[in-house]
N, C-alpha and C positions, 0 to 999 in steps of 0.2 A: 473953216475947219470945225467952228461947233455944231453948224449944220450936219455935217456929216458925221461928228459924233451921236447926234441926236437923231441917227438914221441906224447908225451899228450897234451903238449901247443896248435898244431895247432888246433887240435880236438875241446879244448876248445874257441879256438877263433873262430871259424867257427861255433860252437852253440850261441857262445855271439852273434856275428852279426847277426845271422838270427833272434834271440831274441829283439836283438833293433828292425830291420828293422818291427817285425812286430808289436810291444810298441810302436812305434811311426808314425803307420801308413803309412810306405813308401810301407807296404803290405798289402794285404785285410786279415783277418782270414781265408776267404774262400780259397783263396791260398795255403794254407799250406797243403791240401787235394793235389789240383792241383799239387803243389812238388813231395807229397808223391807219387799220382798217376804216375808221368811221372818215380821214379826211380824205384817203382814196375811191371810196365809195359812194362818199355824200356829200362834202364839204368842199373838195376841189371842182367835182364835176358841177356844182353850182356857183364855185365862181368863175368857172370856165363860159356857163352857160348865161350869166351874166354880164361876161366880160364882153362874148362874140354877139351876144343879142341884141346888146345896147347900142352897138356901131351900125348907120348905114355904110351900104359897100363904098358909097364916093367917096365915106371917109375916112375906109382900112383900105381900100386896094390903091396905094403910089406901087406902082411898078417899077419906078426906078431905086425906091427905096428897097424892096421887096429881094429885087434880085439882089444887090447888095448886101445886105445884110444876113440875106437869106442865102445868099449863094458863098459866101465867106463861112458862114456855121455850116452848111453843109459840108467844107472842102476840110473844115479843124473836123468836122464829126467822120470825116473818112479816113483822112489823118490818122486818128487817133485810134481809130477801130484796126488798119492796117500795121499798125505798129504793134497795138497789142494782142492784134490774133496772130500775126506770122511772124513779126519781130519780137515779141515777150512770150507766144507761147502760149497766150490766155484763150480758154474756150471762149465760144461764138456770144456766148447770154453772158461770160464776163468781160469781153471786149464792148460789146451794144454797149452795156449800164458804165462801163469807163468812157466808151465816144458820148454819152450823151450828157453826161456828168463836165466835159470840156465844151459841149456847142448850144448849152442849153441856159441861157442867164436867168437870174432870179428881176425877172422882170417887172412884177409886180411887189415886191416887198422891197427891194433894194434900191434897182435902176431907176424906176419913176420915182420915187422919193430924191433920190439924189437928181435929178434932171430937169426935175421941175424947181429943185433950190435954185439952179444955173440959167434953164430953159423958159421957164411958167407952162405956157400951153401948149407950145408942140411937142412937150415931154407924153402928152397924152395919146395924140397922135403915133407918135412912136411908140407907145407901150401897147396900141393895137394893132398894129403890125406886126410888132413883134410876137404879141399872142395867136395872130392869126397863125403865122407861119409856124410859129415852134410849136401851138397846139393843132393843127392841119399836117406840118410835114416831118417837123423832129420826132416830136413825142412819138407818134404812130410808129416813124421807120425803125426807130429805137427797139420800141416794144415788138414789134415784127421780127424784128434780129433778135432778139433775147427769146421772141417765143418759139422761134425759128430751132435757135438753140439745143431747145427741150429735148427737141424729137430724134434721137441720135439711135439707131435700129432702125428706125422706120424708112418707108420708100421716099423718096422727094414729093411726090405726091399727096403720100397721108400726112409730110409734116408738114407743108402749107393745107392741106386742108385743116390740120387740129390746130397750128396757128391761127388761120382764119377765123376758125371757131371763138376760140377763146378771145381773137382781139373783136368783135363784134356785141360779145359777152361783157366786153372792157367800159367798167362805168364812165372812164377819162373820154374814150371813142365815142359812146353812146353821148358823152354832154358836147365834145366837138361838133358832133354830125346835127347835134339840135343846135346849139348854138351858133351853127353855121345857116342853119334852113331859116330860122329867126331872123338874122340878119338879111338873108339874100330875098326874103319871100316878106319881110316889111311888117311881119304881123307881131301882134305883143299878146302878151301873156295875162289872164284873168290877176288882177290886184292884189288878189290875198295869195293867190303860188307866187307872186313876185317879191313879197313880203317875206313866204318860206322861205325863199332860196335866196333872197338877202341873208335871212338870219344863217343861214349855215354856211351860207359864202365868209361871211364875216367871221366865224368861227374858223375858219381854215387854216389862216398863218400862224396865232396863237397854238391853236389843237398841235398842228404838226414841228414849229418848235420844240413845245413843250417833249412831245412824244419821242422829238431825236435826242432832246437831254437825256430821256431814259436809255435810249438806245445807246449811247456813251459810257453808262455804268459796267466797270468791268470789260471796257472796250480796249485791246490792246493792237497797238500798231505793230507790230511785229512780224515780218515777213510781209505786210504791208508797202512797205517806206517805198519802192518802184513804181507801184501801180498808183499811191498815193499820189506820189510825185508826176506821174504824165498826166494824171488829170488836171492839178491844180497847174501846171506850166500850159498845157494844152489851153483850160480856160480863161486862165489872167495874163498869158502873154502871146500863146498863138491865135487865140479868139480875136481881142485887141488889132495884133497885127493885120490878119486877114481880111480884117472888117477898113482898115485903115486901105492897104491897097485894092478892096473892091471897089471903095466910092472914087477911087482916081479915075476910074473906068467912067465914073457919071458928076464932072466936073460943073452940071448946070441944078443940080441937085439943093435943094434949099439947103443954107447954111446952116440952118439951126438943125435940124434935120439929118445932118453928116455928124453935128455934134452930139445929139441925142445917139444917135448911135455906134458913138465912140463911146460912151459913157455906158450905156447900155452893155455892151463886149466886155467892159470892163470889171464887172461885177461877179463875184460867182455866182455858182449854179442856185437852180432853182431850188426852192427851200424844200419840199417833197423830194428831192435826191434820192435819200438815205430810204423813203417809204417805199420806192416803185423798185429801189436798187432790193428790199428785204427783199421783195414779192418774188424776184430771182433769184436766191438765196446770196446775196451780195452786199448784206446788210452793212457790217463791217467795213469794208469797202468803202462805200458811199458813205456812210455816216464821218469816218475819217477822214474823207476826203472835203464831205462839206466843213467841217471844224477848222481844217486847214486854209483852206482855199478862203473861207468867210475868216480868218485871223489876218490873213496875208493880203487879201484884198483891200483892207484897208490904207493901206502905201496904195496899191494901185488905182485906187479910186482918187487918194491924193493928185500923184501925180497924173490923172488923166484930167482932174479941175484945173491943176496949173495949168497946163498945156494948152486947155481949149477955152 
């Protein structure tokens, strides 16, 4: 149990602060854009690209893990989008930023810390898997539905083309698609770029904490509480679930491995939520939903250590 205080605490101090700094003015509001900007544009896409560059393929591609894992987020991220484009009513760009807020774990701040207290080393393996897939197939489909979204007048044709555009444009895609070529093509990066894009990768979970404290100032749930509520049920209990009956399907699947990503489902969303949900004006939304979901998660992470 201290281990996984000593996993949630920081999180939560690092959104307190940035929530004062910006209640008390020691930040501008407009700032908190600023934040978001610098980790969406510079800070994630290198540790995106640090994440995928650093794996040979023999050691991110288990297939049986992959479709599991992969194929259970997929089925909550359809779920969820189905529910709330035709059963709640929500346009196209705020159903995507609600599916992807339920299929999408905070893999790298949360689940691997907590997995490797339980796991040690196959908690890593599984934290590249996971990146592979949720940064290769979630993230992108997401952002394609939300950009999809935009183009409401226009022909089907010019709105996938101006989706296409902009996801091409998208710094998150452009560190995917290197991060990917990196890994599959064996080759490494000049010392001192490796060194840059350490220092801003490292910079990423801090910066966009901090940035959604601000984004909380003044934030009010109100007429919220629905949309809040399916994502955080979507992600800490139909995630969980789905993930539990896909590995039934791959019974020779390494044990620790079936563990790691029960623990892994279990965690909310990824900690940029709130930053890629602004970028679709969904700011609100997402930001509410991560405070929640990351309050509440804490029972569910309990109970998913008892269990396994």
């Amino acid at each position: 149990m201290a281990g996984v205080f000593s996993i949630t605490i920081p999180i939560f101090l690092l959104i307190a602060v940035g929530h004062l700094a910006f209640r008390f003015r020691m930040l501008e509001p407009a700032h908190t854009r600023a934040l978001g900007a610098f980790v969406l544009n510079f800070a994630l896409p290198a540790l995106i690209v640090r994440s995928l560059g650093d794996r040979r393929p023999a050691e991110i591609l288990n297939a049986r893990y992959l479709i599991a894992y992969g194929g259970a987020s997929l089925a909550v991220f359809a779920i969820v989008f189905v529910i709330a484009r035709f059963a709640r009513g929500s346009g196209q760009t705020r159903s995507a930023i609600q599916a992807l807020g339920a299929s999408v774990s905070n893999s790298g701040f949360i689940g691997y810390p907590v997995a490797a207290l339980v796991l040690g080393a196959p908690a890593g393996v599984a934290l590249s898997l996971n990146m592979l897939f949720e940064n290769m197939a979630l993230i992108p489909l997401a952002l394609a539905l939300a950009e999809a979204g935009r183009g409401k007048g226009a022909s089907a044709a010019e709105t996938v083309r101006r989706a296409a555009l902009r996801l091409i444009r998208n710094p998150l895609i452009i560190a995917i698609s290197t991060g990917a070529a990196l890994a599959f093509s064996g080759l490494s990066l000049p010392a001192a770029l490796v060194r840059s894009i350490d220092m801003l990768a490292s910079a990423s979970a801090a910066v966009a904490l901090f940035a959604i404290g601000g984004a909380l100032v003044g934030l009010s749930a109100q007429g919220l509480i629905g949309d809040v509520a399916l994502v955080v049920a979507g992600k800490l209990l139909l995630h969980p679930l789905a993930v539990f009956g896909a590995l039934s399907f791959f019974p020779a699947l390494d044990p620790a491995l079936r563990k790691a990503a029960l623990i892994f489902a279990s965690v909310p969303m990824i900690t940029i939520y709130p930053l890629l949900g602004e970028a679709y004006g969904q700011g609100r939304l997402s930001a509410a939903a991560l405070v929640a979901a990351t309050s509440v998660s804490f029972l569910t992470i309990s109970l998913l250590l008892y269990l396994v």
